[in-house]
C-alpha positions in Angstrom: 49.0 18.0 -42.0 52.6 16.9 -41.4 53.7 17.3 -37.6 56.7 15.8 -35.6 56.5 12.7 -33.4 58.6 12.8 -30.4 59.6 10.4 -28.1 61.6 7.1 -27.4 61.5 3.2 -28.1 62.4 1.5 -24.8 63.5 -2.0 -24.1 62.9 -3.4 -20.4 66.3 -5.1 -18.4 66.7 -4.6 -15.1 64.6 -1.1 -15.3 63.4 0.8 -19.2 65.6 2.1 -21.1 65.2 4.5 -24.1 67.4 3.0 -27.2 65.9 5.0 -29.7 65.1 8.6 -30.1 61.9 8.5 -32.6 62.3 11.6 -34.4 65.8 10.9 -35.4 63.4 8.2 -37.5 59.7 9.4 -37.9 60.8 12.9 -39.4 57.8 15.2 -40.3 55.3 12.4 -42.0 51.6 12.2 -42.3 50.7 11.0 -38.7 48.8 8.1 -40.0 51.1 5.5 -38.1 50.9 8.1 -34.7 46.7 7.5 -35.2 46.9 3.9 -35.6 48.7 3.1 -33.1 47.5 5.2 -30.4 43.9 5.7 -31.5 42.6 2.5 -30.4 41.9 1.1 -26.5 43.9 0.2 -24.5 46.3 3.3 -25.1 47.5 4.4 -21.9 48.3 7.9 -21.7 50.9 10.0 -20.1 55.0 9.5 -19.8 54.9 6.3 -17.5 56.3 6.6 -13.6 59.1 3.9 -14.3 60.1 5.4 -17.8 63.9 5.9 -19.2 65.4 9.1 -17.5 66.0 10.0 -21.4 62.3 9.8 -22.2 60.8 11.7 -19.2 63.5 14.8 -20.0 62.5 14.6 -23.5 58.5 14.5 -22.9 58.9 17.0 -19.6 55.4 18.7 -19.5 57.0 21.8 -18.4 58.6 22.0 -22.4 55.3 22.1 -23.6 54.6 18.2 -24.5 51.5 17.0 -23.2 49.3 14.2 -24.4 52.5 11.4 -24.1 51.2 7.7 -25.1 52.4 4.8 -24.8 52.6 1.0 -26.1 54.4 -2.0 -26.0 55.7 -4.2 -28.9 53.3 -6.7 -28.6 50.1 -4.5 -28.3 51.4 -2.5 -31.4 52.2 -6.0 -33.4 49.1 -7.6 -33.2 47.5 -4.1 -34.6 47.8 -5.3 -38.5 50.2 -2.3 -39.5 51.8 -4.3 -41.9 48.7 -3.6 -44.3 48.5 -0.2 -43.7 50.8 1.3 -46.0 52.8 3.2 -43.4 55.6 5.3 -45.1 59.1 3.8 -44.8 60.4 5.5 -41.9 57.5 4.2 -39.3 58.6 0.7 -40.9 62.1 1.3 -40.4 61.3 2.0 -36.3 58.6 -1.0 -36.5 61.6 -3.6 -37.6 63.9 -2.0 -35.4 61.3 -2.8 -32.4 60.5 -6.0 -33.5 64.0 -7.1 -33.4 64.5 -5.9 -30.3 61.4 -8.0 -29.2 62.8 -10.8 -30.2 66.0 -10.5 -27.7 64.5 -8.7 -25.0 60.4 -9.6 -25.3 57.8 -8.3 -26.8 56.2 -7.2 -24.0 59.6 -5.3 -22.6 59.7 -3.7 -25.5 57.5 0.0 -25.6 56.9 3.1 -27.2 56.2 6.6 -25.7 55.5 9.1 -27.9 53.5 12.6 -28.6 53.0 14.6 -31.7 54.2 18.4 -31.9 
């Protein structure tokens, strides 16, 4: 069943900041990249306290998103997901974050995201 992934990319300077909106990417696929990702430990759950002021208005609860998840570039590269098959857009936002792990750090790289 094809459902809609919501949510941002941010990158970590002197506070998170959301630099891409994932469903201008991710449009409407099979969730199979949303269920790798964020089906495994240690997937911490809910929009996080220090996130983007983008990403908390996007994922308000009161709009009806629950169930926000989040990780960071270097939980989601170490995951294998380049032998998964993913369809092209979750590879376009995987590049995209990779780069920007490479200037800003994995580790202040994240995604926070829920399915609708």
């Amino acid at each position: 069943m094809s459902q809609q992934i919501v949510g941002w990319v941010e990158v970590k300077t002197d506070r998170w900041r959301a630099v891409i909106k994932v469903e201008n990417l991710v449009r409407n696929v099979d969730n199979a990249g949303h269920r790798h990702f964020f089906s495994f430990p240690p997937s911490r759950s809910g929009v996080p306290p220090d996130a983007a002021r983008e990403t908390k208005y996007d994922l308000d609860k009161d709009d009806g998103y629950g169930g926000a998840s989040f990780r960071t570039w270097t939980e989601m590269n170490s995951s294998g997901w380049e032998q998964l098959g993913l369809a092209e857009d979750w590879l376009v936002l995987l590049e995209m974050m990779r780069s920007l792990g490479k200037v800003y750090g994995d580790y202040n790289v994240r995604l926070i995201v829920t399915v609708v």
